[in-house]
N, C-alpha and C positions, 0 to 999 in steps of 0.2 A: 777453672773456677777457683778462687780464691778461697783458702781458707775459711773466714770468714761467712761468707758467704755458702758456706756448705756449711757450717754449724746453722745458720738460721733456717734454711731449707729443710735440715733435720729437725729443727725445733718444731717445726711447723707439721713437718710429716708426723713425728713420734706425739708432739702433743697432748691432741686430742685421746689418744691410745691412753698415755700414762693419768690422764687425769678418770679415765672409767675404770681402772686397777682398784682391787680393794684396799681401803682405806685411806680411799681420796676420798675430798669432797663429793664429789657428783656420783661415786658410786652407791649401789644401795649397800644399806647394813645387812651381815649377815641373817637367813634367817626368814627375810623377807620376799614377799614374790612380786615379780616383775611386772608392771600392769599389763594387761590383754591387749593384745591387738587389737586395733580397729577393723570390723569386718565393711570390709568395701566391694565384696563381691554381689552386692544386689543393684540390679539393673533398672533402669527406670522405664515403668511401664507408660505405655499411652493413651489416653483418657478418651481419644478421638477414634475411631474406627475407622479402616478402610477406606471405604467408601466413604467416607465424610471426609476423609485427605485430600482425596483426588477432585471431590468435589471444592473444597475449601482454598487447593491446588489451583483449579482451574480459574475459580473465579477472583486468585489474585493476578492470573496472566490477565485475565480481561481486563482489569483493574489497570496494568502494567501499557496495556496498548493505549488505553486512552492517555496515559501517562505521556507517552511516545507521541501521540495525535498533536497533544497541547505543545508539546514540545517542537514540534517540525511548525508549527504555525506559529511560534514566537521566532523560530529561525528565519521564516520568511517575511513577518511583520519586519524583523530588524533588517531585514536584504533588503525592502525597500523602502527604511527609511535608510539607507546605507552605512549602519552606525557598526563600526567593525569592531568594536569593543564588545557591546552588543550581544552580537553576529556570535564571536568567540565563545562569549561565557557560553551563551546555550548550545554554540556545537559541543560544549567540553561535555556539557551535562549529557545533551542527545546520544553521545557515542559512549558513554558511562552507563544508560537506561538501555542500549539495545545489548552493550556487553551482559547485563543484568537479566536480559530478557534470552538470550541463549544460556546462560547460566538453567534458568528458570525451566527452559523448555527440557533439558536435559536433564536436570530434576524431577520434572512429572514424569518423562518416559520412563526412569528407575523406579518412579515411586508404583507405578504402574505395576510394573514386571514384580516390586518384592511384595504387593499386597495381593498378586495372582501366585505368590512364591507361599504366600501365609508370612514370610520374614518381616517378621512385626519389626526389628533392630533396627532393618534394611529401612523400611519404608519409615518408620519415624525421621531415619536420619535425613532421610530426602525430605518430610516435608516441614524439618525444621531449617532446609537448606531453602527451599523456596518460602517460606514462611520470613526468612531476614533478605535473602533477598528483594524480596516485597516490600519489606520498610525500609531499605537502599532505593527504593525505587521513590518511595514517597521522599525521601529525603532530598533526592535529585528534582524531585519535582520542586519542590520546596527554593531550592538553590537555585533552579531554571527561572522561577517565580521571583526570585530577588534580582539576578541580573536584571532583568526589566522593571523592578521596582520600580525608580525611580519617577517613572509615568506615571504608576498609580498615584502619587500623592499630588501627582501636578493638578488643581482644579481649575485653573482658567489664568488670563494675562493677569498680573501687579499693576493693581490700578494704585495710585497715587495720587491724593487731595491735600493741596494746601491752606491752609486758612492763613489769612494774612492777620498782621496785629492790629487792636482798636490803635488810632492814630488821635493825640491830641486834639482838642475842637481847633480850628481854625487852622492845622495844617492840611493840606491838600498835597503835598510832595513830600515824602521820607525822605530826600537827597539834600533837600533843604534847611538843615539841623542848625538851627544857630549857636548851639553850645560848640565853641572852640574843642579843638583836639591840642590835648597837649601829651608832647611827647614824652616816653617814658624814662626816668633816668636812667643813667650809665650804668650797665654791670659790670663795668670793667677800668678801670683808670687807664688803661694800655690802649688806646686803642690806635 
């Protein structure tokens, strides 16, 4: 290591040190007391009960399977229109919503065991773990639901009307124009 390059390496380590020394700037004047710590030792309690986890738990799995339902039946809507573009988005979504949905199941069995444990911690943490799970799930359905967009906004074939233009009195054929065409000058002297 070069000279150089070991005095900045020092500058960088000692620094910070030299500039909290008394009577630098950043340090306090003597005399003066340090401000308090912040006390960060209080835990967040749970507003939801037990039994209302597990119930609130379950009925975002149910939530989750019709999730699944709508999803396997756009897989097949697009198998038989055969559109493999389709096909893909919602395989990607499907195999995203059942990873989510083992996630989930494995989430309730813990939430289970820590609200039979009283480990109010335990079981918070599971049912904030199926509680986003759950909205990963809405999300995916969301996404499943755009892949196939595009059908929804289709409402029927482009119909198309022309109206032709009012035509002079006395003509009967538009190809029959008797004003000459004259041609337009040269843009170019080269030619």
């Amino acid at each position: 290591m070069s000279r150089r390059a070991r005095v900045i390496w020092l500058s960088l380590l000692i620094g910070p040190v030299a500039s909290a020394q008394p009577g630098s700037p950043g340090a306090l004047a003597p005399g003066t007391v340090p401000p308090a710590a912040a006390d960060v030792s209080g835990q967040q309690r749970s507003t939801v009960s037990g039994p209302d986890m597990i119930r609130q738990g379950k009925e975002y799995r149910t939530n989750m399977d019709k999730v699944l339902a709508e999803l396997q039946t756009m897989v097949e809507q697009s198998r038989k229109q055969k559109d493999v573009i389709r096909l893909n988005c919602v395989m990607d979504k499907l195999a995203q919503v059942k990873v989510s949905m083992n996630i989930a199941d494995e989430a309730i069995e813990k939430l289970q065991e820590g609200v039979s444990r009283n480990d109010e911690g335990a079981s918070f943490h599971e049912y904030t773990r199926i509680t986003i799970v759950n909205q990963k799930v809405q999300v995916l359905q969301n996404d499943g639901q755009t892949c196939v967009g595009a059908e929804l906004n289709y409402i029927g074939a482009t119909r198309v009307e022309v109206e032709a233009p009012e035509l002079p009195a006395g003509v009967t054929d538009p190809s029959l124009d008797p004003a000459p065409l004259e041609r337009p000058p040269v843009a170019s002297p080269y030619l």
